[in-house]
N, C-alpha and C positions, 0 to 999 in steps of 0.2 A: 766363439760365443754368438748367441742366433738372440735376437731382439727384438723384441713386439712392443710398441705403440699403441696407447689406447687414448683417442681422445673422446671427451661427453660436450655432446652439444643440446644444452637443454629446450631451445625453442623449436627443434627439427626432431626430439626427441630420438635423438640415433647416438651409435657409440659408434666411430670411427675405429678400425685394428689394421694397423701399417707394419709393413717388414722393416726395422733401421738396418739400412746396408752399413757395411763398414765405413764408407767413404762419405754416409749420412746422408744417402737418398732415402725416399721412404716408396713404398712401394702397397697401394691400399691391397687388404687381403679381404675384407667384408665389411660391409654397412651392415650394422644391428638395428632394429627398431625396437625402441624402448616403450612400456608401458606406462609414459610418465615420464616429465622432464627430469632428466637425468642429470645429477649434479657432480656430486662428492664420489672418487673411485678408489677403491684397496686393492692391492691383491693378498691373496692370503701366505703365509710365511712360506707354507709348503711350496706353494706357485699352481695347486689344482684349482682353485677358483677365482673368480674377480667377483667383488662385490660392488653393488652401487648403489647410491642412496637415488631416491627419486620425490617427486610431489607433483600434482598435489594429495593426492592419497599415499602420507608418509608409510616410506618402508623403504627395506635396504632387499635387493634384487641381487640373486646369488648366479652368475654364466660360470658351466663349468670352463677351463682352456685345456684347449688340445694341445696336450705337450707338445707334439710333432708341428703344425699350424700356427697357434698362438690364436686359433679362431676361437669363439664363442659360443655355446650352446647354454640356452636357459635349464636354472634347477632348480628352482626353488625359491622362493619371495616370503618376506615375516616381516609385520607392523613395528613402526615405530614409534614415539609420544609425541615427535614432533617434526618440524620439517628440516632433512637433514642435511647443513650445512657442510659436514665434515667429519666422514669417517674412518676408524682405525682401526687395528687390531692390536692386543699385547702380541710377544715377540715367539710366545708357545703357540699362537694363534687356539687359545680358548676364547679368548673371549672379544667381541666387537662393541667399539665406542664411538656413539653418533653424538657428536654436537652440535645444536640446534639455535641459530642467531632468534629466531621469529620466537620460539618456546624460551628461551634464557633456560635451556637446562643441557644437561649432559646425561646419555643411559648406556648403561650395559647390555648388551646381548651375549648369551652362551654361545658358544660354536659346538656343537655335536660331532665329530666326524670333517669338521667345515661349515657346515649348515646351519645357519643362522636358526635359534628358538625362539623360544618370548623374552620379552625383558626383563630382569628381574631386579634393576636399580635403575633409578632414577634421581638425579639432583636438580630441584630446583633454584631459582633466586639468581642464577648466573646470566644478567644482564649484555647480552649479546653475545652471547656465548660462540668461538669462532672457530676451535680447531678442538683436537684433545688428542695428547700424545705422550704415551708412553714413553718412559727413561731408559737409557740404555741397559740396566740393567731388572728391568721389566718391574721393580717395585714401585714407580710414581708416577702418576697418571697426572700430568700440566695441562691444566684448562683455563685458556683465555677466556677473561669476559670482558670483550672487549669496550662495552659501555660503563664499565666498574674500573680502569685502571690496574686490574689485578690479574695473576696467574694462579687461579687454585688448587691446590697439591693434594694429592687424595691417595691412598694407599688402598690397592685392589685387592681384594681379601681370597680367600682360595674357591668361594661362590660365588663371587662375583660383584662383592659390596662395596661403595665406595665409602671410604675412612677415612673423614678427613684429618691431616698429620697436622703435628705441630712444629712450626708453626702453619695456618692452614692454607697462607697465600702469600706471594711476591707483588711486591706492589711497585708497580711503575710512576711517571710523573705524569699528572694531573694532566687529561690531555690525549695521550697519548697512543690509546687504544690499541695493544696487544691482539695477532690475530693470529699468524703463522707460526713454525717453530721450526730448529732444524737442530741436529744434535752431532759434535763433534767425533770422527770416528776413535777417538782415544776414549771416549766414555767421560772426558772432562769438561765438557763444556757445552752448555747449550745457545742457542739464537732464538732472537723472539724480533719478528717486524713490528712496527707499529704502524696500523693503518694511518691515524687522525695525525697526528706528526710528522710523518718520514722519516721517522729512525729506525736502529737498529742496536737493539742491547745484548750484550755477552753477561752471561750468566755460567758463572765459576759453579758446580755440580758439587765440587767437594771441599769448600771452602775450609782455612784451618781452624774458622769455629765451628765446625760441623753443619753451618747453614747454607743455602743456594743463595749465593750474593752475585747482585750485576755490580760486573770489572768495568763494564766502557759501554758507553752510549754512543754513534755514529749519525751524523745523517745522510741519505741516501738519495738526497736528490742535487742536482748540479746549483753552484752558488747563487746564480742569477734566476733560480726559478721561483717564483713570485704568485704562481694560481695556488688553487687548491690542492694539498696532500693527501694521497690513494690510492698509500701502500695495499700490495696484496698477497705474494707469495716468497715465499725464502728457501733455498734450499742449498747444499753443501755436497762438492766434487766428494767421492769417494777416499777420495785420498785424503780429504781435508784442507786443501791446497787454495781453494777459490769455493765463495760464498756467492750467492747473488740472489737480489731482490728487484723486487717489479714494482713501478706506480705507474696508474691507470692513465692519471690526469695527462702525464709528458708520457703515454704509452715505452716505458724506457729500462730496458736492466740493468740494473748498478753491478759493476765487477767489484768485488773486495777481493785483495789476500788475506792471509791468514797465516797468523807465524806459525811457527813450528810445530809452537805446544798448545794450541787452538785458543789461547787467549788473548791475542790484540787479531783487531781486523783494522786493514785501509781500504781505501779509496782507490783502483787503481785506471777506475773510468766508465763512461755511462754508453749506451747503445742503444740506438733505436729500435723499436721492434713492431709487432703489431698493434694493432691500434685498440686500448684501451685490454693490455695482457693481466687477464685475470689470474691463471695460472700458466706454471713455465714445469718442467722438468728437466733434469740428469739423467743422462744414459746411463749405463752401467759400468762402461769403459771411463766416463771422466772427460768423453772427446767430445758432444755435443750437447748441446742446451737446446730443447724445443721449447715453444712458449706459445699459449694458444690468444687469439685476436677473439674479447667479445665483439665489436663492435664492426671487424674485418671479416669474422667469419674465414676467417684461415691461419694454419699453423707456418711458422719459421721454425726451419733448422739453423740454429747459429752454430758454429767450429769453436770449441773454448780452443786456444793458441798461447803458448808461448809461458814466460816463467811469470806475466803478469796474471793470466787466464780470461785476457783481452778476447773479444768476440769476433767471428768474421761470417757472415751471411754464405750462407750455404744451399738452401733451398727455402719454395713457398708453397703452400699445398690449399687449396680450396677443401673444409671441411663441412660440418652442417653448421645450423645457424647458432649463432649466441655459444661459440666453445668455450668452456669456462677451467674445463679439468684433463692433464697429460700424466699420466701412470708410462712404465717399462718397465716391461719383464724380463728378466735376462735368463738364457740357459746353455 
């Protein structure tokens, strides 16, 4: 399996693309310069393009990738309604979803071919609106807002509409602010971090009333930490096996396991990392956890290890400035 690395660094406005060796060196293969701080990254299902949102003239920026390389070459560029925090695709890759913290909305764009069109929905009223992501089986679209307490559920119509379902939102506790998501590879269970808090909620997908209920609540930072909570990313091994989340404040990734049938998580221990990790990633293999340093301006390779998916520092790479987002490609 051959791996590429993409990290966005919005103040130096470049996209970093690294080789992960098997052993988890990385190995830079090109600096991109972006037209625009570069936030939010996709790839698209197929693996022909990487998308990325930028500002401050919102739009999401289409590089094709070279199968062979994993390098970048620009295609293409199409306007957004707002400035884009966080983008996705459904799982057919028709259609891309920008959510917008500054705008509190969420919008659709078509994929052509790949190729991002115009937008043809738009939601308002979502009060820091942080991530939006698609369900494993590609009918519900979960949008945090994270200054509303809520996850609202929306059902993606065959053009592109968004419907809101009933019921239309999961509401968390007062508090709490929902940003991230990560979803379990059994299709049963989803994760949601909470920045304003430092938890972490499991959300049963197929509950036996028919509804998405959160099983367990978690917190995520070590007992004696007493500043401010500034959760930021969450993301789940491949296998299902180990979960893990980041807060900015104690720069630190929390290890959880995760039973069997993807409904209880622990605690199995905290990590240092780079210094204020806005976003982290999973390799494809399940064997490394990269995590990008706004504040350090460089990425760590951690080693996930062992039956707990305990962390062990592995490499540090100098990137551009202010790295905020780590995407991998696998092929």
């Amino acid at each position: 399996m051959k791996q590429t690395v993409y990290t966005a660094s919005p103040e130096s406005q470049q996209i970093h693309v690294w080789r992960l060796n098997p052993t988890g060196e990385l190995t830079l293969l090109q600096v991109v310069d972006v037209p625009g701080q570069v936030q939010p990254m996709v790839i698209s299902p197929d693996k022909r393009y990487l998308y990325v949102g930028v500002r401050p003239e919102f739009r999401v920026i289409t590089y094709r990738i070279s199968p062979d390389e994993g390098t970048l070459t620009f295609e293409a560029e199409a306007a957004l309604p707002g400035s884009p925090t966080h983008i996705s695709t459904d799982h057919q890759g028709k259609f891309l979803f920008s959510g917008s913290y500054g705008a509190g909305c969420v919008s659709v764009t078509p994929l052509n071919d790949g190729i991002p069109g115009k937008v043809v929905d738009v939601v308002e009223g979502l009060d820091g609106c942080h991530s939006a992501n698609i369900s494993p089986d590609n009918r519900t679209l979960l949008v945090p807002a994270l200054k509303q307490d809520r996850i609202c559920l929306f059902t993606v119509s065959d053009d592109g509409k968004l419907v809101a379902q009933t019921p239309a939102e999961l509401t968390t506790v007062e508090g709490a602010g929902p940003r991230h998501m990560a979803f379990h590879p059994n299709h049963q269970f989803a994760y949601s971090v909470n920045e304003l808090n430092g938890t972490v909620d499991v959300w049963a997908l197929n509950s036996p009333n028919g509804k998405i209920e959160c099983i367990q609540t978690l917190d995520i930072m070590p007992p004696d930490f007493a500043d401010t909570r500034w959760a930021a990313d969450i993301h789940i091994t491949p296998d299902g096996r180990h979960l893990y989340t980041c807060d900015r404040t104690a720069s630190i990734v929390t290890v959880f396991s995760v039973s069997e049938d993807g409904s209880v998580l622990a605690v199995e221990g905290f990590h240092p990392t780079e210094t204020q990790p806005r976003g982290f990633n999973i390799d494809h293999s399940g064997k490394f956890l990269i995590a990008a340093g706004q504040k350090s301006h460089h990425i760590s390779v951690h080693a996930i290890e062992g039956a707990q998916g305990l962390l062990r520092d592995v490499g540090r790479y100098a990137v551009g400035q202010g790295p905020m987002w780590v995407v991998i490609d696998a092929r």
